[in-house]
C-alpha positions as a Markdown table, in Angstrom:
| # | Residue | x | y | z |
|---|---|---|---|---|
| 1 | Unk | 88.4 | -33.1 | -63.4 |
| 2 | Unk | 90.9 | -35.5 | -64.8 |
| 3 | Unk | 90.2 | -39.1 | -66.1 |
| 4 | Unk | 91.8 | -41.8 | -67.2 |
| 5 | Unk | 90.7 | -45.5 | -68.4 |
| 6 | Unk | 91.6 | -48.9 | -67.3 |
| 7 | Unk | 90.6 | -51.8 | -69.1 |
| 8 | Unk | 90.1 | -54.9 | -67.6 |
| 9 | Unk | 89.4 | -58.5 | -68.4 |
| 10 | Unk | 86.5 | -59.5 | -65.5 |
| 11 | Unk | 84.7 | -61.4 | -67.7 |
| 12 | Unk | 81.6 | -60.3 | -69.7 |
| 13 | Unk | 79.3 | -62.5 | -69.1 |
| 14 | Unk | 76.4 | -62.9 | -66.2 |
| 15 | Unk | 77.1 | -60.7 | -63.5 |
| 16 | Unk | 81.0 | -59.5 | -64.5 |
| 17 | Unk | 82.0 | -57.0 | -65.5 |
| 18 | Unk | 84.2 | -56.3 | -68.4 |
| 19 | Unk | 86.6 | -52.9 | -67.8 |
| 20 | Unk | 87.1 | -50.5 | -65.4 |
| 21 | Unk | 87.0 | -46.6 | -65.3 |
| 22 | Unk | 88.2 | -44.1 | -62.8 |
| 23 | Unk | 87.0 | -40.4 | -62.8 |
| 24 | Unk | 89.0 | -38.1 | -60.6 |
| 25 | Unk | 88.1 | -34.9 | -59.5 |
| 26 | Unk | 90.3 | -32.5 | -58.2 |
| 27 | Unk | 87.9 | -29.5 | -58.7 |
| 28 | Unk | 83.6 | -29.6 | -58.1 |
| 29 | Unk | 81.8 | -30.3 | -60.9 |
| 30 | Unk | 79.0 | -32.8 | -61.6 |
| 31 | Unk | 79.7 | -36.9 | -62.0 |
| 32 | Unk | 78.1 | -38.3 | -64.5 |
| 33 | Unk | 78.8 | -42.0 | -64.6 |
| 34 | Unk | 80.4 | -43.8 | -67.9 |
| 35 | Unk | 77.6 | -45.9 | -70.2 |
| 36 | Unk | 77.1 | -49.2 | -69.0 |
| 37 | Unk | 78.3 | -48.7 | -65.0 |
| 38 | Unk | 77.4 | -51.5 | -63.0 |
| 39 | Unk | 78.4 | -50.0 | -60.1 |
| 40 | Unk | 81.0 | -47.7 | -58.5 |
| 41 | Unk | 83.3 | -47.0 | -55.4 |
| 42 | Unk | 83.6 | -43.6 | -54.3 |
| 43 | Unk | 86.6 | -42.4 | -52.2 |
| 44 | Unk | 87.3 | -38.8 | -51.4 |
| 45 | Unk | 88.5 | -36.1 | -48.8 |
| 46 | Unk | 87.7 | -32.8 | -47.4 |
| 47 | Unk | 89.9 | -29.7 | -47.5 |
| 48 | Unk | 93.0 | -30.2 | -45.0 |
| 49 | Unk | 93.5 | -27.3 | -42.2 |
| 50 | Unk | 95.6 | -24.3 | -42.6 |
| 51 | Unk | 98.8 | -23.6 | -40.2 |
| 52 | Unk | 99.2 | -21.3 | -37.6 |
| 53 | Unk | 101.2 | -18.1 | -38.8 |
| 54 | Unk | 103.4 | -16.1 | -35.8 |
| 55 | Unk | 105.3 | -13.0 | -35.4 |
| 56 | Unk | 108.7 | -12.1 | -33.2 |
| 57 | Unk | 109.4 | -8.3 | -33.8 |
| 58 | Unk | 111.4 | -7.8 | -30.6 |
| 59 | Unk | 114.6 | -8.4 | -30.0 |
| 60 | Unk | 114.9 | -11.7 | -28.5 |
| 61 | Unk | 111.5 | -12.7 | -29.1 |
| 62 | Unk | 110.8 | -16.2 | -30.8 |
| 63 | Unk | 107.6 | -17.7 | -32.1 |
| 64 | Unk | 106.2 | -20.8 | -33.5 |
| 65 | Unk | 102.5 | -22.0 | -34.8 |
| 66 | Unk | 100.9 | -25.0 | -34.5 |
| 67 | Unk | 100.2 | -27.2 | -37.5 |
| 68 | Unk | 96.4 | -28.0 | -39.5 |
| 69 | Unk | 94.4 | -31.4 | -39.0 |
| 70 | Unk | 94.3 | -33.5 | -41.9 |
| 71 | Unk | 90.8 | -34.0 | -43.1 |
| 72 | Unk | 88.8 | -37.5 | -42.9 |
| 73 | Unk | 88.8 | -39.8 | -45.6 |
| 74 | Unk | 85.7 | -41.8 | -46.9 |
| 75 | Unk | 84.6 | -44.8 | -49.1 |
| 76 | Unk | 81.3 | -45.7 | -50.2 |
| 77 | Unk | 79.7 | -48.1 | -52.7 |
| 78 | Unk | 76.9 | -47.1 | -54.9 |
| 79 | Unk | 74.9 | -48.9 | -57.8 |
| 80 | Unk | 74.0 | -47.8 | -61.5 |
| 81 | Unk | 70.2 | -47.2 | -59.7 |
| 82 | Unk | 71.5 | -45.4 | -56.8 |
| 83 | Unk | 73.6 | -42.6 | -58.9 |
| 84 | Unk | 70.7 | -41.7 | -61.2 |
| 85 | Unk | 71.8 | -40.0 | -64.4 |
| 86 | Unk | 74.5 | -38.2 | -62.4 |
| 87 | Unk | 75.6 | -36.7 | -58.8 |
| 88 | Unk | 76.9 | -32.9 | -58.1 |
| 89 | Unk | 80.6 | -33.1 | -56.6 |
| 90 | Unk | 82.3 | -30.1 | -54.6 |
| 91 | Unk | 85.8 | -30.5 | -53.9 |
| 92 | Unk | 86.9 | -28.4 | -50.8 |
| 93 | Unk | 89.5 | -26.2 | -50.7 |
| 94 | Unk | 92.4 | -26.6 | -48.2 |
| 95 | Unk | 92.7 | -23.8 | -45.5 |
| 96 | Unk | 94.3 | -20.9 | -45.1 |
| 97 | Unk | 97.5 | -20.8 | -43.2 |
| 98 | Unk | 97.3 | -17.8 | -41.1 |
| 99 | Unk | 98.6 | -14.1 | -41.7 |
| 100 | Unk | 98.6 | -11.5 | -38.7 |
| 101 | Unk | 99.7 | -11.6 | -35.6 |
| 102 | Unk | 98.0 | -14.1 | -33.3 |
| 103 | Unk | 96.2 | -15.3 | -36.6 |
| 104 | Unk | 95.1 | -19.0 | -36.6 |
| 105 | Unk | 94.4 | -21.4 | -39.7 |
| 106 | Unk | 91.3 | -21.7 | -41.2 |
| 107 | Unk | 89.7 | -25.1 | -41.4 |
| 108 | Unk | 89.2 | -26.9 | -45.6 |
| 109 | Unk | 86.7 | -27.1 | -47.4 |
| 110 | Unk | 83.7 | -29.4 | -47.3 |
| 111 | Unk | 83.8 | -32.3 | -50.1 |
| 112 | Unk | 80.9 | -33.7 | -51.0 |
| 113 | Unk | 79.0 | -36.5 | -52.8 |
| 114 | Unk | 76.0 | -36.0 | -54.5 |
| 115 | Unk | 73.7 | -36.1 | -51.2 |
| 116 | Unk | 75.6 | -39.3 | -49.9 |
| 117 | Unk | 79.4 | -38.3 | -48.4 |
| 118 | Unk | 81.0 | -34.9 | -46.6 |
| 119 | Unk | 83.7 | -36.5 | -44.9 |
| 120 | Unk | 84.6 | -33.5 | -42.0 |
| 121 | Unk | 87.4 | -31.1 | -43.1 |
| 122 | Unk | 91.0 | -30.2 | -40.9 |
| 123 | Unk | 90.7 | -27.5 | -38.9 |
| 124 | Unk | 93.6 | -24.7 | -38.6 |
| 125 | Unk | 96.6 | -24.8 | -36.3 |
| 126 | Unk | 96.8 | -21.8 | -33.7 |
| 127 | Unk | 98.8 | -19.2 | -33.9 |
| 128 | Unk | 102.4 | -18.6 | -31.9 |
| 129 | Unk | 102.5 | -15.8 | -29.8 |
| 130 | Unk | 105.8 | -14.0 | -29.7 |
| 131 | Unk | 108.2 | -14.8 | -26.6 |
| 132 | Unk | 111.1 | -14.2 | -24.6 |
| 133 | Unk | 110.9 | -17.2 | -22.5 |
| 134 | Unk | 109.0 | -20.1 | -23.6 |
| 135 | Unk | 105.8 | -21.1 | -25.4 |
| 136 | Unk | 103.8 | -23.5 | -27.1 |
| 137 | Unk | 100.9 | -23.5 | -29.3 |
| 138 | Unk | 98.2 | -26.3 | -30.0 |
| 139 | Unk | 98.0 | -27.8 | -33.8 |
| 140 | Unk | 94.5 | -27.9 | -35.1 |
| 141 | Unk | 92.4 | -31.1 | -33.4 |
| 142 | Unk | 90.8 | -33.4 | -35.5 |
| 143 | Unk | 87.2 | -33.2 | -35.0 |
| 144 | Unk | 83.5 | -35.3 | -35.5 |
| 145 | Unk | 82.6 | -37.5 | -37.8 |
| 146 | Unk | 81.4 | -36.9 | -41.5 |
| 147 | Unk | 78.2 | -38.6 | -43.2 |
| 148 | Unk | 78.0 | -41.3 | -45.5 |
| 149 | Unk | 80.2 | -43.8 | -46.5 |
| 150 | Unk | 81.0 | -47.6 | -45.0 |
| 151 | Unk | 84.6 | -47.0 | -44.0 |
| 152 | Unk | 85.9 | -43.8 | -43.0 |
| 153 | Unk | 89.7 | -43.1 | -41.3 |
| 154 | Unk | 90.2 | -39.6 | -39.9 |
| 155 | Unk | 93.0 | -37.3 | -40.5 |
| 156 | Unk | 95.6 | -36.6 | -38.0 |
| 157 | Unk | 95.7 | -33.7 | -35.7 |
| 158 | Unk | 98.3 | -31.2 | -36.1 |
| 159 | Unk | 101.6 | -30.8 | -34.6 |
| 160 | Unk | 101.9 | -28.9 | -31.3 |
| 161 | Unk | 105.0 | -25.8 | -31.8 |
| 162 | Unk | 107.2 | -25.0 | -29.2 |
| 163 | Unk | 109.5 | -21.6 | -29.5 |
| 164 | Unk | 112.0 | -20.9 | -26.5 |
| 165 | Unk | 114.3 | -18.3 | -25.6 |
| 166 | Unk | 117.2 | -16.9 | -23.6 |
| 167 | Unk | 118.1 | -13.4 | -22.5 |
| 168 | Unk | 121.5 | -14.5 | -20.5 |
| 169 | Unk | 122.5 | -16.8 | -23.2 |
| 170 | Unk | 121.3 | -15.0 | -25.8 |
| 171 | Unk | 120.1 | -18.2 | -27.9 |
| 172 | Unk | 116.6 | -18.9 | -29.5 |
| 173 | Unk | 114.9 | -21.4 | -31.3 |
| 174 | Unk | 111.6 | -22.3 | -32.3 |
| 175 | Unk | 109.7 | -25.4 | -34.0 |
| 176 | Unk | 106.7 | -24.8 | -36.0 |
| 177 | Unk | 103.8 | -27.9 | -35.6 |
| 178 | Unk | 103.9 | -30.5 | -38.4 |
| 179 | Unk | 100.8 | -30.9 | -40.9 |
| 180 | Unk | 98.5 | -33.7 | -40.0 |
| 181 | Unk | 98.4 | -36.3 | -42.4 |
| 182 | Unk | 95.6 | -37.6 | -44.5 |
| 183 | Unk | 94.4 | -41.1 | -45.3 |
| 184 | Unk | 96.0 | -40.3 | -48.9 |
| 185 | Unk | 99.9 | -39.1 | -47.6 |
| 186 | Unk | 101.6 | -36.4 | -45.2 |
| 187 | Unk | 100.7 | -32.8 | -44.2 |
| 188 | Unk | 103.1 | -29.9 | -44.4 |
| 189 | Unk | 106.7 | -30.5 | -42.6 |
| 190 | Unk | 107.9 | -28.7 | -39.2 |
| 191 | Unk | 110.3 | -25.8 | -40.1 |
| 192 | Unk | 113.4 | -24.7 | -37.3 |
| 193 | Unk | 114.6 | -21.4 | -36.6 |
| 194 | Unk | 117.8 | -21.5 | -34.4 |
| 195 | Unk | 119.0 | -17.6 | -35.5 |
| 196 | Unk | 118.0 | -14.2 | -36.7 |
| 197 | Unk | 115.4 | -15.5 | -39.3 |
| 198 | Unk | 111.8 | -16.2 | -40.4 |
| 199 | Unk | 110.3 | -19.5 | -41.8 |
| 200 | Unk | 106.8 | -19.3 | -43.7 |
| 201 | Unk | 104.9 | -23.0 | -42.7 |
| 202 | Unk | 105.1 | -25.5 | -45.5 |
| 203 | Unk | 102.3 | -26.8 | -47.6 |
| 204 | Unk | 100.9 | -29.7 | -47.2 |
| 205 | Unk | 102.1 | -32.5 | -49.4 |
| 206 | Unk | 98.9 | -34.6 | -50.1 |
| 207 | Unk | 95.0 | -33.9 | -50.6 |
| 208 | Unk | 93.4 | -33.2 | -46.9 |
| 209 | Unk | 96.5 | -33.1 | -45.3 |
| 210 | Unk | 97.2 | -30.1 | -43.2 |
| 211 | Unk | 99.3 | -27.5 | -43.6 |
| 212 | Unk | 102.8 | -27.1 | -41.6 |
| 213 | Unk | 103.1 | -23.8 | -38.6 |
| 214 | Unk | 105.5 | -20.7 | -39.4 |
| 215 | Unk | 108.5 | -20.2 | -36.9 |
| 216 | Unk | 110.6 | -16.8 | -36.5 |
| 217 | Unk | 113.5 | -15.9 | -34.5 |
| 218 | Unk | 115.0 | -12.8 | -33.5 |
| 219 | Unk | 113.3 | -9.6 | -33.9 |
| 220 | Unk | 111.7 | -10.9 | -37.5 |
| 221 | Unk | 108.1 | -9.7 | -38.9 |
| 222 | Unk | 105.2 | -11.4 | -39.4 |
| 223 | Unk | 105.4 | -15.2 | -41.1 |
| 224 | Unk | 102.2 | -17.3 | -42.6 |
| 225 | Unk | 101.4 | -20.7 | -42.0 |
| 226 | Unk | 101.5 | -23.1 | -44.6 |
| 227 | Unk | 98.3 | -24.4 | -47.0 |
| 228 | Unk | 96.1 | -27.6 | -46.0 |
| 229 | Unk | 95.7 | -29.5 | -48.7 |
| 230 | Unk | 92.7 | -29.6 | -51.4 |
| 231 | Unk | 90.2 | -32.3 | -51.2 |
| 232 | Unk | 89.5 | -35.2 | -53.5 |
| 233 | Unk | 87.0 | -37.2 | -55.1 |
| 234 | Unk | 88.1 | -40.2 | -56.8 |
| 235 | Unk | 85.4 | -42.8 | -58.3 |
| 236 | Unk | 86.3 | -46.2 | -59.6 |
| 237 | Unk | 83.6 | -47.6 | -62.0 |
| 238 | Unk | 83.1 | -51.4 | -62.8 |
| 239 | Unk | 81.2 | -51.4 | -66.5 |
């Protein structure tokens, strides 16, 4: 957990408040809210999806996976009563990208608040089966609705892949899906393979966005797909 302080002039008498507080947790661990909280807003996201890996060992084969959902975002707002003392927080972990042949993402980590928020996690991007004509895989679908919270703004689904090749031209190329993006920022970019080479999916650049699909080209091994993001948990306290 990191945490830093804002002070603020609101006003200290009646019902103000006088400063404000943010505690920001990037890892689980327990909440415990600053003396004198009035009351708090919570924000926070599950783990984003993990890309699609593929393989082309062949020749003229080519391959591309699809990308990872991001994962939904939440916001709640609690009182000094509500939280109690304090409030267990677990941060999910972003998914996997995938690693064998025909080997999809996994799907993040559940975050959660205290018994209050879970906002739903990405899910993994499918995998790209190797080719010597054309064919396209599905990125990871965004999916239900978490509990808690009185706004919520789900992730993005992510990228579909498309890998194509051509035995009387003898030119390839494939296009791994995209990363969904999260309420926070984007998921992992789309890689390109137009020759006799391999690109691992891309991380995702935010927490709970998804992470970006491998591509390959040309007779290459086995690439992984990239890494959904991590959740969040970010509370702003008014003291």
């Amino acid at each position: 957990m990191s945490q830093f302080y804002v002070s603020s002039s609101g006003g200290g008498g009646g019902g103000g408040f006088t400063s404000v507080n943010v505690q920001v947790f990037t890892s689980s661990g327990t909440y415990t809210p600053t003396a004198g909280m009035k009351y708090c807003i919570v924000e926070m996201a599950s783990g984003g999806g993990g890309g699609g890996a593929c393989d082309a060992t062949v020749g003229l084969e080519v391959a591309a996976g699809g990308g990872g959902s991001g994962s939904q975002y939440a916001r709640g707002l609690f009182t000094a009563t509500t939280i109690g003392a304090s409030q267990p927080v677990t941060v999910g972990a972003g998914g996997l990208g995938g690693t064998g042949p025909l080997s999809n993402g996994s799907a993040g980590g559940l975050s959660i608040f205290g018994v209050f928020m879970a906002p739903v996690p990405g899910n993994g991007g499918f995998s790209g089966p190797a080719t010597t004509s054309f064919n396209a895989s599905a990125g990871g679908p965004t999916s239900g609705s978490g509990s808690g919270g009185f706004f919520t703004s789900s992730g993005a689904p992510g990228g579909a892949s498309f890998s194509v090749s051509s035995a009387v031209t003898g030119t390839y190329m494939s296009v791994s899906g995209c990363g969904g993006s999260s309420f926070f920022d984007s998921g992992g970019v789309a890689v390109v393979v137009n020759s006799a080479t391999g690109n691992f999916g891309s991380n995702a650049l935010s927490p709970g966005g998804g992470g970006g699909g491998a591509a390959a080209g040309g007779g290459n091994p086995i690439f992984t797909g990239g890494r959904g993001g991590p959740g969040i948990i970010i509370i702003t306290e008014y003291i």
